[in-house]
N, C-alpha and C positions, 0 to 999 in steps of 0.2 A: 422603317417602322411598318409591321406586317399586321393586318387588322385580321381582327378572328372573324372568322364567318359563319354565322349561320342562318334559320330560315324560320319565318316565323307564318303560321297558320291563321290567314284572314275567319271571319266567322262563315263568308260563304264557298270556304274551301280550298282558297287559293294560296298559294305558298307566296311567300315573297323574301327574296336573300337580304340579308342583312350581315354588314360591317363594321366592327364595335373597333375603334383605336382608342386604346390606354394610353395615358403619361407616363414618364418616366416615373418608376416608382420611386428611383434615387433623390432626383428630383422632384416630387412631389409625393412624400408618402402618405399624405392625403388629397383626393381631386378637390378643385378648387369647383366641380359643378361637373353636370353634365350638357351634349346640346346633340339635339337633332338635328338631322342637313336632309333636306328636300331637292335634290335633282329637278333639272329641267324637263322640258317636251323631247323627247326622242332618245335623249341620252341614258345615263346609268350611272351611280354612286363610285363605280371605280375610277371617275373622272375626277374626284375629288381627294386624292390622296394627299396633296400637296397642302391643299385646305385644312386636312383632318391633320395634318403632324403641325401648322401655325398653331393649329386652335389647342393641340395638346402639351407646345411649348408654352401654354398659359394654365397648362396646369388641369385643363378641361378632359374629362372622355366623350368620345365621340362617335354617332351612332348616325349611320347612313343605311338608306335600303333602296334597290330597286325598287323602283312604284308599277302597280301592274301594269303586266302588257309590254314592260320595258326591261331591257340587258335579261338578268338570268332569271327575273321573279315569275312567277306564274302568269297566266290569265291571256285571254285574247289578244294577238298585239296589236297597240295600239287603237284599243275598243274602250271604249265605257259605258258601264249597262245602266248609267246614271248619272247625272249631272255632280251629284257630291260625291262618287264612289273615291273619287281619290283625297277629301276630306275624312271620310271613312277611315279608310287605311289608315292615312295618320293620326286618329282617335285610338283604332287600336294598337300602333307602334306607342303612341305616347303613353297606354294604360301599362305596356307589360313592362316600358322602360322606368316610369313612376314606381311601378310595383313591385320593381328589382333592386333598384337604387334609393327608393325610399327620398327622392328630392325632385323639386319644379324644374324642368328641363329649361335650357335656352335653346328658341327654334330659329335656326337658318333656312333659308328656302331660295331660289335661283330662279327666275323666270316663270316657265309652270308652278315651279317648286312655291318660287314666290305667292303666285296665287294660293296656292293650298293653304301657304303657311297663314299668310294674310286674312282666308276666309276662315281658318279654325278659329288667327286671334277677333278677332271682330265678331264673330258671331258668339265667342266666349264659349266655346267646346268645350276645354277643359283650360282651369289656370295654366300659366308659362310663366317662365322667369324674364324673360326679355327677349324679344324678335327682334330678329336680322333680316330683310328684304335685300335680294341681292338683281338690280334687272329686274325687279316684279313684273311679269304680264297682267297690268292692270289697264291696256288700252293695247288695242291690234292694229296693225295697218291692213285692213281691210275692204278693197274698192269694194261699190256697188253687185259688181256684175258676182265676185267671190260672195258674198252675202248668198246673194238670189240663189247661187249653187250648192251652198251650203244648205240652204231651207230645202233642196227639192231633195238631197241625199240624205239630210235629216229625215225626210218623211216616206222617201221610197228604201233606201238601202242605209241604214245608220251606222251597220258595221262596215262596210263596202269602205275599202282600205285606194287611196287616193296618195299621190307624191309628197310629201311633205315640202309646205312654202319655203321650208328655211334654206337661205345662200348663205353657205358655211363661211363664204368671201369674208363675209361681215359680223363674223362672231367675231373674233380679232384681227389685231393689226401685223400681229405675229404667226406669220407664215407657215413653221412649224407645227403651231397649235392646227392652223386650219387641217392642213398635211393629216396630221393624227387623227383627228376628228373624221376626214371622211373615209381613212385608212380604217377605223374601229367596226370590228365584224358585229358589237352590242349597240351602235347607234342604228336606228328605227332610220329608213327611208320612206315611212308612208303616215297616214293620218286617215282615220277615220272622223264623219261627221259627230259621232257620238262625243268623241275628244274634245273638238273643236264647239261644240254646243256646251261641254262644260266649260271654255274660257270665257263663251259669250256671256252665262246665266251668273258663272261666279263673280266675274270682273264687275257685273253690274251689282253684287250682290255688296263685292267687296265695299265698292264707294258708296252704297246705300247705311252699310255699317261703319267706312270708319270712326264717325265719333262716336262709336262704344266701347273703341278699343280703348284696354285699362292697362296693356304692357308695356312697358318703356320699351320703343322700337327703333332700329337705326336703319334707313333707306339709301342705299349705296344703289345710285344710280347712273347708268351711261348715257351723256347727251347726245352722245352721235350714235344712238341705236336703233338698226336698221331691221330687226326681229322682231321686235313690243317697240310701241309708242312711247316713249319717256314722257308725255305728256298725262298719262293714265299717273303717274307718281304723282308728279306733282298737283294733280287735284284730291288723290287720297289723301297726300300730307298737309294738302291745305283745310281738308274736312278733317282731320284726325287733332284729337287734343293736343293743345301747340306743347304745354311742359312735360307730353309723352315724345313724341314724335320729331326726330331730329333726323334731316337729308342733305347727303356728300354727293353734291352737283360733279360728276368728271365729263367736264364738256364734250371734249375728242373721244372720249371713249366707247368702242364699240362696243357689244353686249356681253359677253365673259368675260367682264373685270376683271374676275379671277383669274384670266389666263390671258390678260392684256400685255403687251408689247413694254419691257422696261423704260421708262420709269415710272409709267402708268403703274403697272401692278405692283408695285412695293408701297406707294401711295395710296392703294387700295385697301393693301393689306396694313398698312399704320393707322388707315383711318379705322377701319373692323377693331385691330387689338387694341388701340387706343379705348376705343369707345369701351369695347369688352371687358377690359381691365378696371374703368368706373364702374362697373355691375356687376363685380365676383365675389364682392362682401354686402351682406352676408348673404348665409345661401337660405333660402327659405323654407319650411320644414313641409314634407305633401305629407303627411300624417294627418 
């Protein structure tokens, strides 16, 4: 399944590529919905192929973008000239995709992704059909002394591009995955403070709003995750409207569920299309 690509123009000029996958039209000669996919910290939406062909074997089209700074979209890498610039972006992927398809998207998001997705629905950006939290970065593991470093780069060099924390060891348990992951010429080896200031300001931002989120949400989280805190979940879901908000505990699981070590990920993916397939009727009108 080969997604169509194209690039769509921020309002401050920056381009950002985007990946649309269709259903089969045999199979589904009308879509059962649409759903936006939000990428992680460092990565890029062409990691998500395998994701986009589940979610269009339910009948869904699928629309993923590099977020700026990251794989082929434009913009400084790995910089943010704001604390919500990557809320932004996805205000205006959501407006052109509304505005194409004439219906309320369902938003996925991954880690970073997760935050974005999290702080658009909570803050109530724009209506959604239903959120997916995949790994949400909604708590960091970060010591003391990394704080303090953070605030002096924050206030002397905020673009000043620094190694990125993540040990790819502990993305999965699946060997191959890792292999590919640090083999990929579009994964970001660095971080900027600017970046890192927006997980600190949204993550607090997120749990200050969950209970206003109004979309039925499903938090697909890993308890053995050595990347984000899985502890950050489980206080947004504890503050989040209990007959909104439903979370799939996977103990062992390291932090790309999606590309977890079998039998882990097929359980992943049953809990996702399970849940997705309760929420495909009906589709809601954005008119």
């Amino acid at each position: 399944m080969v997604p169509s690509e194209s690039r769509q123009r921020m309002r401050d000029g920056t381009e950002l590529l985007l990946r649309t996958w269709q259903p089969d039209p045999e199979a589904f000669p009308e879509t059962t919905g649409s759903l936006l996919l939000v990428h992680g910290l460092a990565e890029h939406c062409g990691r998500y192929q395998h994701v986009a062909e589940l979610l269009c074997g339910l009948g869904l089209r699928v629309r993923a973008y590099d977020q700026r700074g990251h794989g082929a979209s434009g913009g400084r890498r790995m910089a943010a000239e704001h604390p919500d610039i990557f809320v932004d972006d996805l205000t205006e992927i959501h407006d052109a995709a509304v505005s194409q398809w004439k219906e309320l998207p369902f938003l996925l998001g991954h880690s970073m992704g997760g935050l974005v997705a999290a702080r658009f629905a909570t803050a109530r950006v724009r209506p959604i059909r239903a959120l997916v939290l995949s790994s949400p970065a909604l708590a960091l593991r970060l010591s003391g002394p990394m704080l303090a470093l953070h605030r002096t780069l924050l206030a002397l060099a905020p673009r000043l591009r620094v190694p990125n924390p993540i040990d790819a060891r502990y993305l999965s348990h699946d060997t191959a995955v890792v292999a590919r992951y640090r083999a990929d010429p579009l994964v970001q080896g660095t971080i900027s403070a600017g970046v890192l200031e927006s997980f600190v300001r949204g993550m607090a931002q997120a749990r200050t709003d969950a209970p206003l989120l109004e979309a039925p949400t499903l938090m697909l989280v890993a308890g053995d995750d050595r990347i984000v805190d899985p502890a950050g979940s489980r206080r947004f879901a504890a503050d989040a409207p209990k007959d909104l908000c439903e979370m799939v505990w996977f103990g062992h699981g390291y932090h790309e569920i999606f590309n977890e070590a079998e039998p882990l990920r097929s359980e992943v993916f049953a809990a996702l299309t399970g849940w997705l397939r309760s929420h495909l009727q009906p589709v809601p009108d954005a008119r």
